[in-house]
N, C-alpha and C positions, 0 to 999 in steps of 0.2 A: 592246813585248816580242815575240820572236820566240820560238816554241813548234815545236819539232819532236817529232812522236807516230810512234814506231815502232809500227805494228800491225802483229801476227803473225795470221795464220790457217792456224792449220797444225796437223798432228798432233803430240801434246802430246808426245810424245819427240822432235819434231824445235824443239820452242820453246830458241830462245834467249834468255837472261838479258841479253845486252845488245845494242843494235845494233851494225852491223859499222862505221857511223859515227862510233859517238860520240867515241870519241877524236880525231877530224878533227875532225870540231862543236866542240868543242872549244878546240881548239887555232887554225880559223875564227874561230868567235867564242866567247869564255867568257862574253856572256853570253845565251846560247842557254837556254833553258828545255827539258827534256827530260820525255818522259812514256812508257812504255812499259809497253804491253797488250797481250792476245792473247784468243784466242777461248775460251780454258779461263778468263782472269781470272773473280775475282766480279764482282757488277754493282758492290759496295760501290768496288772498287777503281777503276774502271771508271769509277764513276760520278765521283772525282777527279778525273777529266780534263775534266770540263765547266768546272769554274770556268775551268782555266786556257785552254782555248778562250776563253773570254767574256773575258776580261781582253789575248788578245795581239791583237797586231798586224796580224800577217800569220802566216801557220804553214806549215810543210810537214810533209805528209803521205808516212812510207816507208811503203809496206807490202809485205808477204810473206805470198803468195797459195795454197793448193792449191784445186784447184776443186773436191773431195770437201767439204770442211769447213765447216760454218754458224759463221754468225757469232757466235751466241750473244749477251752481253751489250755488244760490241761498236757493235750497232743505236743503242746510245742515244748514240754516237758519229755515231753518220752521219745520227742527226735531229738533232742540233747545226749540225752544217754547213751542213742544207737551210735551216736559217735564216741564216746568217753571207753579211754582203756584204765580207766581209776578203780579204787575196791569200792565194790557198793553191795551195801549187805540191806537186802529185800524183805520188809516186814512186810504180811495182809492180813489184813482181818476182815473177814467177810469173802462173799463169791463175787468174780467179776468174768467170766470167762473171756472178756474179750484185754483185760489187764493179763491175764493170764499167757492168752498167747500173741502179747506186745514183749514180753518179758523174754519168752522161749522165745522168740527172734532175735531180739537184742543179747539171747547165751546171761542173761539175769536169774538165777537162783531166787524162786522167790521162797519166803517160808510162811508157810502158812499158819497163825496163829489163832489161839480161842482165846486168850486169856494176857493179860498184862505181864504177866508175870514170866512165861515164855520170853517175850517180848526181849527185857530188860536181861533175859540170861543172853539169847542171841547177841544183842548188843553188847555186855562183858565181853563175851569170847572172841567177838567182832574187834571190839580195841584189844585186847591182849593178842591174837593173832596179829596184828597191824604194827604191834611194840614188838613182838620175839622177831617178826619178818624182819622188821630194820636194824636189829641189835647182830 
């Protein structure tokens, strides 16, 4: 299973309800698993996202970053990962420096993006890398 987790970190009037994605993910692969949190979520809801970590494959991670904004419940997300030897291919958009070097400790590549479009090339070469490796 492939798991894509949109995390927001950003000020709560600027959270958005869906990723700018998902309809491409989608329409990519339908059976893309989706999960979307932010730094206002509860832990309860938050805490949903662990199973589906444990269960997928390989995952990519979008996020969307202001560098004012703590993580809050978000944390029990990124000590999931410090554990996972899965592929996980690292989108941001935006500065966070303290996501930043949660990533460099966990040895996560992140990639830093401005634009959607970036994004959606990352994630192609993400699944075709992920298809040649197992073939």
């Amino acid at each position: 299973m492939t798991l894509y987790i949109y995390l927001q970190v950003k000020p709560i009037q600027q959270i958005s309800f869906s990723s700018p994605l998902s309809e491409w993910l989608t329409t990519y692969d339908p059976t893309i698993v989706m999960a979307e949190v932010d730094n206002h979520s509860e832990a309860f809801l938050v805490s949903k996202c662990v199973p589906l970590i444990e269960k997928a494959d390989q995952i990519i991670l979008h996020m969307e970053a202001h560098e004012e904004e703590i993580l809050g419940a978000l944390k029990s997300i990124f000590e999931r990962f410090r554990k996972l030897k899965k592929p996980i291919l690292s989108i941001t958009q935006g500065d966070h420096q303290g996501l930043v070097s949660m990533l460099k400790l966990m040895k996560i590549d992140s990639n830093n993006v401005s634009d959607l479009a970036k994004a959606k090339s990352l994630i192609s070469d993400f699944f075709n890398l992920e298809i040649n490796s197992k073939n």
